[in-house]
KEKE-3310 file (N, C-alpha, C; in steps of 0.2 Angstrom, whole numbers, plus 5000, padded with zeros to 4 digits):
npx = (5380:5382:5396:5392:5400:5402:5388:5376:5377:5366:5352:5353:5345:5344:5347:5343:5325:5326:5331:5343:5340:5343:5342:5350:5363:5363:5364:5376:5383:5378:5382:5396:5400:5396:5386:5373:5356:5346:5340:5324:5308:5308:5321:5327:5340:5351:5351:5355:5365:5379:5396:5397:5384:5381:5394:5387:5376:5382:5388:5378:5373:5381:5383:5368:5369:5381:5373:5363:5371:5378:5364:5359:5372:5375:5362:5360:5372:5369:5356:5353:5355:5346:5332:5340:5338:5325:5319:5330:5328:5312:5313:5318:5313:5300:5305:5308:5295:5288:5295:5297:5281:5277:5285:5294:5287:5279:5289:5290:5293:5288:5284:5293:5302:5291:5290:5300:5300:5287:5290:5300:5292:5285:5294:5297:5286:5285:5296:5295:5283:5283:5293:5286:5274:5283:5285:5276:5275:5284:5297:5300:5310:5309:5297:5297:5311:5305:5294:5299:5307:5293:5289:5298:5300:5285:5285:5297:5291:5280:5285:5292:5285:5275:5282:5288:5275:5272:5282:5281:5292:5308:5322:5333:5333:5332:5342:5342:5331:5325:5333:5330:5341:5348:5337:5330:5341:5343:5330:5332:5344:5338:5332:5341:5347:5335:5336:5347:5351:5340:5345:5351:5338:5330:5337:5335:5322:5321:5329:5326:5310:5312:5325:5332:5342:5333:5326:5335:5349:5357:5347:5341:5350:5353:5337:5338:5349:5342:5330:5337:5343:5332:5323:5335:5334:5319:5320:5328:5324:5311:5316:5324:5314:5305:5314:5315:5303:5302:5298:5310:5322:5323:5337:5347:5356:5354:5359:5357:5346:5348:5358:5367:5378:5378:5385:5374:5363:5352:5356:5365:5357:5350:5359:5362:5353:5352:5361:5357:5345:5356:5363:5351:5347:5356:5360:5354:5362:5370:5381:5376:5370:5363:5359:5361:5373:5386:5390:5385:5385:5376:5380:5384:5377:5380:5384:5375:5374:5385:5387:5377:5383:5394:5386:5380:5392:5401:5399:5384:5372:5381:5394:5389:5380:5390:5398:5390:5385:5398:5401:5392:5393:5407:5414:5412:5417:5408:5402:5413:5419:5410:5411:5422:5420:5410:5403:5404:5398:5394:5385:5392:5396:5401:5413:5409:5414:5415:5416:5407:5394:5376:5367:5357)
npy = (5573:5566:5552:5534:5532:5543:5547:5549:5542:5529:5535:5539:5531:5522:5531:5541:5551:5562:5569:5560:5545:5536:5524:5524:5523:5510:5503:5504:5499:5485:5482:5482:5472:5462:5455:5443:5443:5438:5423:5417:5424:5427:5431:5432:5435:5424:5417:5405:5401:5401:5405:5420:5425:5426:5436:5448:5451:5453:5467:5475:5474:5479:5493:5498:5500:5512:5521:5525:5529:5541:5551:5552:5556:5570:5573:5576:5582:5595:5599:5598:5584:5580:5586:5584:5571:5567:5571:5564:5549:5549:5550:5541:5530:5528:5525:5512:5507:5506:5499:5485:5480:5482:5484:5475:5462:5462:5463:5473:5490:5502:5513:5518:5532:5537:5539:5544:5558:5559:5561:5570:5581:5577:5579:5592:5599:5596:5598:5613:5614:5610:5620:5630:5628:5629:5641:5649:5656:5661:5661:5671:5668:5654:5649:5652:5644:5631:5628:5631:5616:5611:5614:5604:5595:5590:5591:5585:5571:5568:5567:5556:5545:5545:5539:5530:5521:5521:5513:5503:5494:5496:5494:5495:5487:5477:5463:5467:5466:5451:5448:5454:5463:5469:5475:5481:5489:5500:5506:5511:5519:5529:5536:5543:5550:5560:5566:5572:5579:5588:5595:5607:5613:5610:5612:5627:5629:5623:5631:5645:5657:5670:5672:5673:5682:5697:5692:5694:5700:5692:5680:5683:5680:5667:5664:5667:5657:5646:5648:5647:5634:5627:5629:5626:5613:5608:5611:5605:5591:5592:5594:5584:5573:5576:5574:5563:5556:5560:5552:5552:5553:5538:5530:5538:5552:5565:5583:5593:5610:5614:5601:5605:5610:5604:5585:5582:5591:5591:5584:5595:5606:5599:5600:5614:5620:5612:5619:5633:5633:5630:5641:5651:5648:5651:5661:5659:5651:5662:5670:5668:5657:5643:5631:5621:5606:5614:5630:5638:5628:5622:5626:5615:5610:5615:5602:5598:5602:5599:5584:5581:5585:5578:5564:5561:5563:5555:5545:5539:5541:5553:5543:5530:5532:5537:5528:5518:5523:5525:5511:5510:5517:5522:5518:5529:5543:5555:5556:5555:5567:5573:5572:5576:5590:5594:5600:5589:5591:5603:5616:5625:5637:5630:5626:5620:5609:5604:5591:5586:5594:5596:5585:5589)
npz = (5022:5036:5039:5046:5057:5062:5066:5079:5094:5105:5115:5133:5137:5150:5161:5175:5176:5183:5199:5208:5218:5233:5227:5218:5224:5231:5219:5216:5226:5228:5211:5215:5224:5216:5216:5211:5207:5219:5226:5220:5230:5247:5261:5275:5279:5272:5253:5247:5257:5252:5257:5251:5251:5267:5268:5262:5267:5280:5277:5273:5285:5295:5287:5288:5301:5303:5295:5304:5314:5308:5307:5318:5325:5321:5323:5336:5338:5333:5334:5348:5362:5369:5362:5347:5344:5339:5324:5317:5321:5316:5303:5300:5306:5298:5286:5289:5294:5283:5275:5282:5285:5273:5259:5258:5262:5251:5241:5231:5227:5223:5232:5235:5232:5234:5247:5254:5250:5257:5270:5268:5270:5282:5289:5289:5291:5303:5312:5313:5318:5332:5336:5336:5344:5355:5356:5353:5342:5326:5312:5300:5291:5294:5290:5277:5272:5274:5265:5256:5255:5255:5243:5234:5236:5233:5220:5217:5221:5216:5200:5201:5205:5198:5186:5191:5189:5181:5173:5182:5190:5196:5190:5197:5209:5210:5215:5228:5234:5237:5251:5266:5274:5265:5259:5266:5271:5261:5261:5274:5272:5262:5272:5280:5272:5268:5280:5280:5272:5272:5283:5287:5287:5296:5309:5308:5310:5321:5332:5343:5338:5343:5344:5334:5321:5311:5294:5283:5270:5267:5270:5258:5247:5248:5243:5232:5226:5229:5223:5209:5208:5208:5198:5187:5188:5186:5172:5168:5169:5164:5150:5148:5150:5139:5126:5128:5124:5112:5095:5087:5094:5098:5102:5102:5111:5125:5121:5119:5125:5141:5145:5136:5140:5154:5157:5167:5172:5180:5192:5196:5199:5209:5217:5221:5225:5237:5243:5244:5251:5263:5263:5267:5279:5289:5295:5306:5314:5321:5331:5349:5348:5356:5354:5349:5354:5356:5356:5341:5335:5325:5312:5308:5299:5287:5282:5275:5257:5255:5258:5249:5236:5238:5240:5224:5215:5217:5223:5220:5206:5197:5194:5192:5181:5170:5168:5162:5152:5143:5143:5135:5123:5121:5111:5101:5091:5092:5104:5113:5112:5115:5128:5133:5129:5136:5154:5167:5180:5183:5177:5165:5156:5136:5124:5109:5094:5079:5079:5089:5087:5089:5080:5065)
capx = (5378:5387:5396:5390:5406:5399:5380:5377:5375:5358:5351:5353:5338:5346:5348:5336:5324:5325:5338:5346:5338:5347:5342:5356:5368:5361:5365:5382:5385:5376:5389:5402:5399:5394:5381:5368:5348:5344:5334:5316:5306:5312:5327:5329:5348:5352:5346:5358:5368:5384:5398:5396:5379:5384:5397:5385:5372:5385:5388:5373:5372:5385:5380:5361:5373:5384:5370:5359:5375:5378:5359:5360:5377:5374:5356:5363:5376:5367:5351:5355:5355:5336:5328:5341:5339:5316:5319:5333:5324:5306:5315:5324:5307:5295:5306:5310:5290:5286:5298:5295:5275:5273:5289:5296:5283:5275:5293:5289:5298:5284:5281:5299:5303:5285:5291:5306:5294:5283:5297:5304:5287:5284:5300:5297:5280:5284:5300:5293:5277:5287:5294:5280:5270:5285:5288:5270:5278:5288:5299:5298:5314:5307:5292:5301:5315:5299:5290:5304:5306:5285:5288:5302:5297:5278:5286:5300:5290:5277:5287:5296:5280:5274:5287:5285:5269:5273:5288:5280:5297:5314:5326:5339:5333:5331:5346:5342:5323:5321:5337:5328:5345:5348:5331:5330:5347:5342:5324:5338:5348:5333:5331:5347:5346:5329:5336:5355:5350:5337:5347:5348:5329:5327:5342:5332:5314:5322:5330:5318:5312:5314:5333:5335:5340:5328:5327:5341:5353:5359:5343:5340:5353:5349:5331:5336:5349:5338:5325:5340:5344:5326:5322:5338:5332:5315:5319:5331:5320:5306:5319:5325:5306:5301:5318:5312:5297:5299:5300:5315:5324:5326:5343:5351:5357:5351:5364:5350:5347:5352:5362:5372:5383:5382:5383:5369:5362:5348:5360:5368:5351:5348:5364:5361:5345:5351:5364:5354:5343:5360:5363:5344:5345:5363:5360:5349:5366:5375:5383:5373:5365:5368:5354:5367:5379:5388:5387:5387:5384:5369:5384:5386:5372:5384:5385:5370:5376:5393:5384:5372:5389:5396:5386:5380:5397:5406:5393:5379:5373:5387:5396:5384:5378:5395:5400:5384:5387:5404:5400:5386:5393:5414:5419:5409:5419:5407:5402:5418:5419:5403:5412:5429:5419:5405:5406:5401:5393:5392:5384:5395:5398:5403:5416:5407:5419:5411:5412:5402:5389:5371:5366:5351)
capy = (5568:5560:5543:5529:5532:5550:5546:5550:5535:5527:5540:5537:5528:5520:5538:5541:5556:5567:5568:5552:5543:5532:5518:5521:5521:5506:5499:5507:5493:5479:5480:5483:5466:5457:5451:5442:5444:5432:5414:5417:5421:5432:5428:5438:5434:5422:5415:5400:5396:5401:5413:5427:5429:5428:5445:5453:5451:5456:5471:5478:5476:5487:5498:5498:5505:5516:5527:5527:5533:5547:5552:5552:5560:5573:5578:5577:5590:5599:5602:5596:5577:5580:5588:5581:5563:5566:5572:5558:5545:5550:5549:5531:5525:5529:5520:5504:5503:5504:5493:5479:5479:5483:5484:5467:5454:5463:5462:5480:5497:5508:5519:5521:5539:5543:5538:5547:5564:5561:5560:5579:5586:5578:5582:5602:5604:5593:5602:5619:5613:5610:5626:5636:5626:5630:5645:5653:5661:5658:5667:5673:5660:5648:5648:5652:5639:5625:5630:5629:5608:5609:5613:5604:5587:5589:5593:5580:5566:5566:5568:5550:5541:5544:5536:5521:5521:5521:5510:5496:5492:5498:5488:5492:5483:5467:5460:5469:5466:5450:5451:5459:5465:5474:5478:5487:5494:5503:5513:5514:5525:5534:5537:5545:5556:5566:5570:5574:5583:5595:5598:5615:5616:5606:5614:5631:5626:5619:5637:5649:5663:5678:5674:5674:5690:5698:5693:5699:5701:5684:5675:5685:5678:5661:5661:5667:5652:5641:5648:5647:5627:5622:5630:5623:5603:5607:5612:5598:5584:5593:5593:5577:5570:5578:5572:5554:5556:5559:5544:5553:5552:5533:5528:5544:5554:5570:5585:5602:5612:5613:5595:5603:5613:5600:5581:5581:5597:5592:5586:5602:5609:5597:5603:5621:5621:5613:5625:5639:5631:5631:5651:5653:5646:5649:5669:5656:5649:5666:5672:5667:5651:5638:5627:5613:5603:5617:5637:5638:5620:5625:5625:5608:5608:5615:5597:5596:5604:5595:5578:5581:5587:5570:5558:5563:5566:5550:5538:5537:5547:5552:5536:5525:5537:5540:5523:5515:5529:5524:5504:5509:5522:5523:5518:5534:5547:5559:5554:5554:5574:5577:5571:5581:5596:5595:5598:5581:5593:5611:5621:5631:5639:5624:5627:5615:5608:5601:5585:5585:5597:5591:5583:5592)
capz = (5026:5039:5039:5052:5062:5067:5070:5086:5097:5109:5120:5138:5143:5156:5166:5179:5172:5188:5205:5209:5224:5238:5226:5214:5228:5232:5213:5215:5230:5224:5209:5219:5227:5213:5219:5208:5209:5223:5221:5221:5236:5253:5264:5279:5278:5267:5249:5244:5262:5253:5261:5249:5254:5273:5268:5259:5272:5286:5277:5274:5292:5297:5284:5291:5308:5301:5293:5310:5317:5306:5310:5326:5328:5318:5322:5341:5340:5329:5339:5356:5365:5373:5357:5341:5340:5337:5317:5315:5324:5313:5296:5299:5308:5292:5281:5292:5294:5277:5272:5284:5283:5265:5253:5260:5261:5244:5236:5227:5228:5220:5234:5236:5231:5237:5256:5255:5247:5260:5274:5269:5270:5289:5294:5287:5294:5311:5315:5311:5324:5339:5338:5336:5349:5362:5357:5349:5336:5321:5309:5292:5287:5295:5285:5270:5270:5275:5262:5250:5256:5251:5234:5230:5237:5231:5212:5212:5222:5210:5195:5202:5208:5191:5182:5193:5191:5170:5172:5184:5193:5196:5190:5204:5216:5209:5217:5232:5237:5242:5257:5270:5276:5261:5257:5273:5272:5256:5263:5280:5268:5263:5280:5281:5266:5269:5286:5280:5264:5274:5288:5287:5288:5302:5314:5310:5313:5331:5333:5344:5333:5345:5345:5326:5319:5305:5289:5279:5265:5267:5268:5250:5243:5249:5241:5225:5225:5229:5215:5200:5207:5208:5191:5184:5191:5183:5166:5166:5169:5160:5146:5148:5147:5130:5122:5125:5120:5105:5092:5084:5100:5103:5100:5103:5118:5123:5121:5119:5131:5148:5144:5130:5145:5159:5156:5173:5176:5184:5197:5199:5203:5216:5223:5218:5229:5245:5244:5244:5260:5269:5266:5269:5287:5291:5300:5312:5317:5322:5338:5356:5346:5360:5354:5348:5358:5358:5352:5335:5333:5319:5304:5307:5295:5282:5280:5269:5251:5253:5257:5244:5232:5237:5235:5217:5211:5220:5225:5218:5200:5188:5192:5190:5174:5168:5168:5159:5146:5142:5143:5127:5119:5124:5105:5096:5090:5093:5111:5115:5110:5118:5134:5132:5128:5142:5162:5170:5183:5183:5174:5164:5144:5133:5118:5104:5087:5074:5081:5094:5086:5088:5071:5063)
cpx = (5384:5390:5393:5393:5402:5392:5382:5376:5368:5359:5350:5348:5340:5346:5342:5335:5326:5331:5336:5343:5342:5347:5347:5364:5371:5363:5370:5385:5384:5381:5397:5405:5398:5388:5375:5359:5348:5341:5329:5313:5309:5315:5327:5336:5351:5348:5349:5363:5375:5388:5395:5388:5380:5387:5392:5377:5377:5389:5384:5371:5375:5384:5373:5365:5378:5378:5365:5362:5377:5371:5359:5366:5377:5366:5355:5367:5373:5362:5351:5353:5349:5334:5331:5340:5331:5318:5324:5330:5317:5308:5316:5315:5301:5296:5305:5301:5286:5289:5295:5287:5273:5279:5290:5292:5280:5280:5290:5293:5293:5284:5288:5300:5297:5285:5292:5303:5292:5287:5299:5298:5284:5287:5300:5291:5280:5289:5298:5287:5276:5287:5290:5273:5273:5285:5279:5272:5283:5291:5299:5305:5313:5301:5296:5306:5308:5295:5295:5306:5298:5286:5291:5302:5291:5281:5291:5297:5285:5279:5290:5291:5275:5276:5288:5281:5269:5277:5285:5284:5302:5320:5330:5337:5332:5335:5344:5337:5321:5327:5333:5334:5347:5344:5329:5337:5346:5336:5330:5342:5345:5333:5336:5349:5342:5332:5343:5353:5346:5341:5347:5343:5329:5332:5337:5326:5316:5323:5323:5319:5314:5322:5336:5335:5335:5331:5332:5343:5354:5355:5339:5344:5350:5343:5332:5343:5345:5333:5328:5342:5338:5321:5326:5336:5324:5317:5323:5327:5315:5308:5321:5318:5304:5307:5314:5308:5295:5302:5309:5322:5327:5333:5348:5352:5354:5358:5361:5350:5350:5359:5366:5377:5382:5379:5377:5368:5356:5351:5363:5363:5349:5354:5365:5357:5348:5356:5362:5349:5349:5360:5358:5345:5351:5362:5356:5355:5371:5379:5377:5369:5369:5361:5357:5370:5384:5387:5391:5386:5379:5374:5387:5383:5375:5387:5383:5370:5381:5390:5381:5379:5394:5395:5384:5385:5401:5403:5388:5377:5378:5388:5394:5382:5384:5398:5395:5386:5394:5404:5396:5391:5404:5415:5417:5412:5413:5403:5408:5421:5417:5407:5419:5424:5415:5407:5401:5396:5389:5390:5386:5396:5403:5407:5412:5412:5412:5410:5408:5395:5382:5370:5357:5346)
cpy = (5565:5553:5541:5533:5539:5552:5545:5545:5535:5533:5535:5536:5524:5524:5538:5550:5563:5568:5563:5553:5537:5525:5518:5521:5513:5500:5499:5500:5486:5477:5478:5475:5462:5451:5451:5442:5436:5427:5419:5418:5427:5429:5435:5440:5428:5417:5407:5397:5399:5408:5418:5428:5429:5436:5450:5454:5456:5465:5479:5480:5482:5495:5502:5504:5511:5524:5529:5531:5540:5551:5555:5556:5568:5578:5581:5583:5595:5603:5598:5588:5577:5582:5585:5577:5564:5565:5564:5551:5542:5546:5544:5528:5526:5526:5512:5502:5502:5500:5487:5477:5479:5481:5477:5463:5455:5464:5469:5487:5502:5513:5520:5529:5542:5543:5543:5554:5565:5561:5565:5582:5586:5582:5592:5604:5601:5598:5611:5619:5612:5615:5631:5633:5626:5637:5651:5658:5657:5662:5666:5668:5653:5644:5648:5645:5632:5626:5629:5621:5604:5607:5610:5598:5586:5588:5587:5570:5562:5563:5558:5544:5542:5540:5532:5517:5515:5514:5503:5494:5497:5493:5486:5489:5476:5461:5462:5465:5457:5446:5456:5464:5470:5479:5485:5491:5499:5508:5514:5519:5530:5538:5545:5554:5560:5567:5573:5581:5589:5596:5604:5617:5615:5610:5621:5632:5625:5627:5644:5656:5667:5677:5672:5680:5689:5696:5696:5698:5692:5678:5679:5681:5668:5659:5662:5661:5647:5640:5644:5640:5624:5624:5626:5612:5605:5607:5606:5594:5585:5592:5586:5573:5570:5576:5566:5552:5557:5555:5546:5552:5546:5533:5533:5549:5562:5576:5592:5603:5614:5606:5598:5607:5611:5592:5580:5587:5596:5590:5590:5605:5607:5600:5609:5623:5619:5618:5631:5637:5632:5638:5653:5653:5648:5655:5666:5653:5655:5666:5669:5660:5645:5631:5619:5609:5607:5627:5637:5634:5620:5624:5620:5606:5609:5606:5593:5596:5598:5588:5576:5577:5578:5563:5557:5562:5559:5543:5534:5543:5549:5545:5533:5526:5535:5531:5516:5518:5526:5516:5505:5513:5523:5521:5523:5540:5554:5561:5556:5563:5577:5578:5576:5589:5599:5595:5592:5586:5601:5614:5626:5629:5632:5626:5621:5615:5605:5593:5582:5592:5593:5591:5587:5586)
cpz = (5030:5039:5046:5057:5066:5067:5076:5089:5103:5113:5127:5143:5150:5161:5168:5176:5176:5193:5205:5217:5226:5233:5222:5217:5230:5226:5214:5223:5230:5217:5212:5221:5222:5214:5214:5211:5212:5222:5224:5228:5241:5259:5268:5279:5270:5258:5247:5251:5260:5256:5256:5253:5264:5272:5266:5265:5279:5283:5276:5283:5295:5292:5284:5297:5308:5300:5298:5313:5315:5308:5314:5328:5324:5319:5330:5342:5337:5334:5346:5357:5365:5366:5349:5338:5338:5331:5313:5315:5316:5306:5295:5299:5301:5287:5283:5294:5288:5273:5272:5284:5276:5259:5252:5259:5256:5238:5230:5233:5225:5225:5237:5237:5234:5244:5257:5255:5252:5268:5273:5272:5278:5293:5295:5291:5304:5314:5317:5318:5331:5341:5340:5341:5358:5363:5356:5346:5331:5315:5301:5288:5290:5291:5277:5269:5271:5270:5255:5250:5254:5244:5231:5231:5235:5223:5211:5217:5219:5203:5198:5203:5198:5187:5184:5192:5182:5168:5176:5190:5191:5198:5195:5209:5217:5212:5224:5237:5241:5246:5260:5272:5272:5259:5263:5274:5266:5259:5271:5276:5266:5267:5281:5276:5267:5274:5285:5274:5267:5282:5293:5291:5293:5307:5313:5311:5322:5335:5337:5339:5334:5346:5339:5325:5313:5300:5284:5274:5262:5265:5261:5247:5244:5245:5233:5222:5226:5222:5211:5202:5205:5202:5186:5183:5187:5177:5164:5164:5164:5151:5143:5146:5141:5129:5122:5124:5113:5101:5088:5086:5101:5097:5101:5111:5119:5124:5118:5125:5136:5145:5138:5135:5151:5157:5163:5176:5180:5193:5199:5200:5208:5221:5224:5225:5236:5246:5248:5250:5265:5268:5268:5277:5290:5294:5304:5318:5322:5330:5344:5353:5351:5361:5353:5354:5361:5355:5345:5331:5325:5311:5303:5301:5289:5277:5275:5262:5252:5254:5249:5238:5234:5234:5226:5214:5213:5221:5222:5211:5196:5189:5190:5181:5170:5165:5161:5150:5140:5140:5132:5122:5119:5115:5099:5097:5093:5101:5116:5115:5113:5126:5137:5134:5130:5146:5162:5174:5185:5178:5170:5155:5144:5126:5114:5097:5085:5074:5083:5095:5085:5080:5071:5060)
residu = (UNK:UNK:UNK:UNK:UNK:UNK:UNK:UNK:UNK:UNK:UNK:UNK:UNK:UNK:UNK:UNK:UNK:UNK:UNK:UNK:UNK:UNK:UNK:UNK:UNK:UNK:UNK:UNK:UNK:UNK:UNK:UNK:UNK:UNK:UNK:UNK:UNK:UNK:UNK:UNK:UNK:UNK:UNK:UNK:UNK:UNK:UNK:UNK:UNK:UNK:UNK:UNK:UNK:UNK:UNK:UNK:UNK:UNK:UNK:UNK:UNK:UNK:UNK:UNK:UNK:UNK:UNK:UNK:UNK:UNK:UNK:UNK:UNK:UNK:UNK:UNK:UNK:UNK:UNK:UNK:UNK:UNK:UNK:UNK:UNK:UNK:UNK:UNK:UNK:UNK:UNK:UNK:UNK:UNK:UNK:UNK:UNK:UNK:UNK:UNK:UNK:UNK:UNK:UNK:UNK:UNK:UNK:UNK:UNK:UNK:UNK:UNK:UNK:UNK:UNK:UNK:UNK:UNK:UNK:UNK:UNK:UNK:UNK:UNK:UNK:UNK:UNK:UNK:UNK:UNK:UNK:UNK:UNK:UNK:UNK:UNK:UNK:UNK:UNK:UNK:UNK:UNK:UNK:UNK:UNK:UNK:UNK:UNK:UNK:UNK:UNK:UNK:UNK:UNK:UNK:UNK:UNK:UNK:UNK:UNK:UNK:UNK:UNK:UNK:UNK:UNK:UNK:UNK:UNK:UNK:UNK:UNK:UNK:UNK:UNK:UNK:UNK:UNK:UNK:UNK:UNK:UNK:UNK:UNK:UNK:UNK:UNK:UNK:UNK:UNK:UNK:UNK:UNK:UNK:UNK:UNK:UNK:UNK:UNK:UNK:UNK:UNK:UNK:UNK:UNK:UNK:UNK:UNK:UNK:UNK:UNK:UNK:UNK:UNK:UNK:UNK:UNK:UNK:UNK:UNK:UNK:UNK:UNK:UNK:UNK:UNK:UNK:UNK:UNK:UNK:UNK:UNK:UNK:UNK:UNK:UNK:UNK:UNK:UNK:UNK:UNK:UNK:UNK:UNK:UNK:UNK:UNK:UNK:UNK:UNK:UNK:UNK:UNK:UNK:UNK:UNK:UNK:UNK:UNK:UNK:UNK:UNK:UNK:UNK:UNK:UNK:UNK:UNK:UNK:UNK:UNK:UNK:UNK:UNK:UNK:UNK:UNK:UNK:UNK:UNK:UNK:UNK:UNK:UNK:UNK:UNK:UNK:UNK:UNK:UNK:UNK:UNK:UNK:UNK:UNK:UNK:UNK:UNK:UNK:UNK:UNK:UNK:UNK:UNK:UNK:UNK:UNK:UNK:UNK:UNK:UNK:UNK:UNK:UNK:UNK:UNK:UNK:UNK:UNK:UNK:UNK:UNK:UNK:UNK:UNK:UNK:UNK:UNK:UNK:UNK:UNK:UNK:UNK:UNK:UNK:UNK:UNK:UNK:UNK:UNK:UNK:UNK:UNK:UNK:UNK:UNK:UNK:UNK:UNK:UNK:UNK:UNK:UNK:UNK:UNK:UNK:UNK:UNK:UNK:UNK)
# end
């Protein structure tokens, strides 16, 4: 039997069960700033008069304009000034009127993550509908990669609209919600993220299809990364779910599974997957592509895995995770083992000691 000192420590109910959503970027700012849950009630700008909330208002603002700006800068050179800004445009505007008609004046976040879900699946079947209504035709990766933003927003917008559903609220945004300034900077970040995250898609949907070459090697490899991210992101959460479900579970962390060789693999799926959409679509960008701003422009979209790989790893998700984790559990020997002797995010063989073997 073990002693006390090496009982495993509480399990990470704090963690979100699925991919991290703009809302825990959102947490990750809101700490930053120190900023307490508001007084009672809804404040377009301020709740109490003093400066702090003045800064905290004025920078939500610029942060509101910043993410418009990458949008818009980015979905421009990508897919041209006259055709680029639609998708970007769409994405922002879905949040900013479900915000302001419904989230706002009803001070709830429930249909959060189901906006954002139902926001890829526009974007996928809108962008894809142009094309094929300019062109009367459409190509086998265009269907393909559109098709791969169906299954993978229908499977985790559900799984998240569930667990809100379960749960009532979510706690991040309690500080947030009632600042319009914030609150709407928060689904404006959404905004941002369904159109940055599917990039790819959307740059090769724009693409006419008689000037894509066929099908190839390339867009193989691309679908069979996609597959092993968007397997690896189910069997996590699937995992993650049944751990904390069972009464044996509470108080302790999970570290089976997938989770015994990355402390966040379901994050590395999410990043696995968009990956695998940018090789999918990326023989859409080759030689004589002058659909962009300029020829070539289409690998601007390379920008979607690395954003992705960004904000998860710096932003929003580990840290946040990483940090909470460390706050509960940072004085347990065996915790502290787990952590040495697990990746934070990749997926890779794990040497295990006896300290940081799971307990039977």
């Amino acid at each position: 039997t073990r002693s006390d000192q090496r009982r495993r420590p509480a399990a990470m109910d704090s963690s979100p069960d699925s991919t991290p959503t703009t809302a825990s970027a959102m947490e990750s700012a809101s700490l930053s700033s120190g900023k307490e849950p508001a007084a009672r009630g809804r404040h377009f700008f301020l709740a109490t008069g003093d400066p702090s909330d003045k800064l905290f208002s004025a920078v939500w603002i610029l942060v509101t304009i910043a993410f418009c700006g990458l949008s818009a800068g980015l979905g421009g050179a990508t897919n041209g000034w006259e055709l680029g800004l639609y998708a970007p445009l769409f994405s922002h505007a879905v949040q900013w009127l479900v915000c302001t008609l419904h989230a706002f004046p009803y001070q709830t976040e429930v249909y959060y993550d189901l906006t954002g879900s139902i926001t890829y699946a526009l974007l996928a079947v809108g962008t894809l509908s142009i094309t094929a209504g300019r062109t009367r035709s459409v190509h086998a990766r265009q269907l393909v990669a559109t098709a791969f933003v169906l299954v993978w927003c229908t499977r985790l917008g559900s799984f998240l609209f569930q667990r809100i559903r379960r749960d009532s609220k979510d706690g991040r945004f309690d500080s947030l919600k009632p600042y319009f300034v914030a609150f709407f900077g928060t689904w404006n970040i959404q905004g941002a993220w369904c159109f940055l995250t599917g990039l790819a898609v959307w740059a090769a949907n724009a693409r006419d299809p008689a000037e894509q070459p066929a099908f190839g090697w390339l867009d193989g490899v691309g679908v069979c990364v996609w597959c092993v991210g968007f397997g690896i992101e189910v069997v996590a959460d699937r995992q993650k779910a049944a751990w904390r479900a069972l009464p044996s579970s509470k108080g302790r962390y999970i570290d089976v599974g997938l989770w015994r060789y990355s402390r966040h693999p379901n994050y590395f799926g999410e990043w696995l997957l968009w990956t695998g959409q940018f090789v999918l679509c990326a023989s859409a960008f080759g030689s004589g592509d002058a659909t962009g701003a300029f020829v070539g422009a289409g690998f601007l979209s390379a920008a979607s895995p690395v954003f992705v790989y960004l904000l998860l790893n710096y932003v929003s998700g580990v840290p946040l995770l990483e940090k909470r984790s460390d706050e509960r559990w940072g004085g347990e020997q065996v915790y502290l083992a787990y952590k040495r002797e697990t990746y934070v995010f990749f997926l890779l063989p794990t040497r295990r000691t006896e300290a940081s073997r799971p307990l039977l």
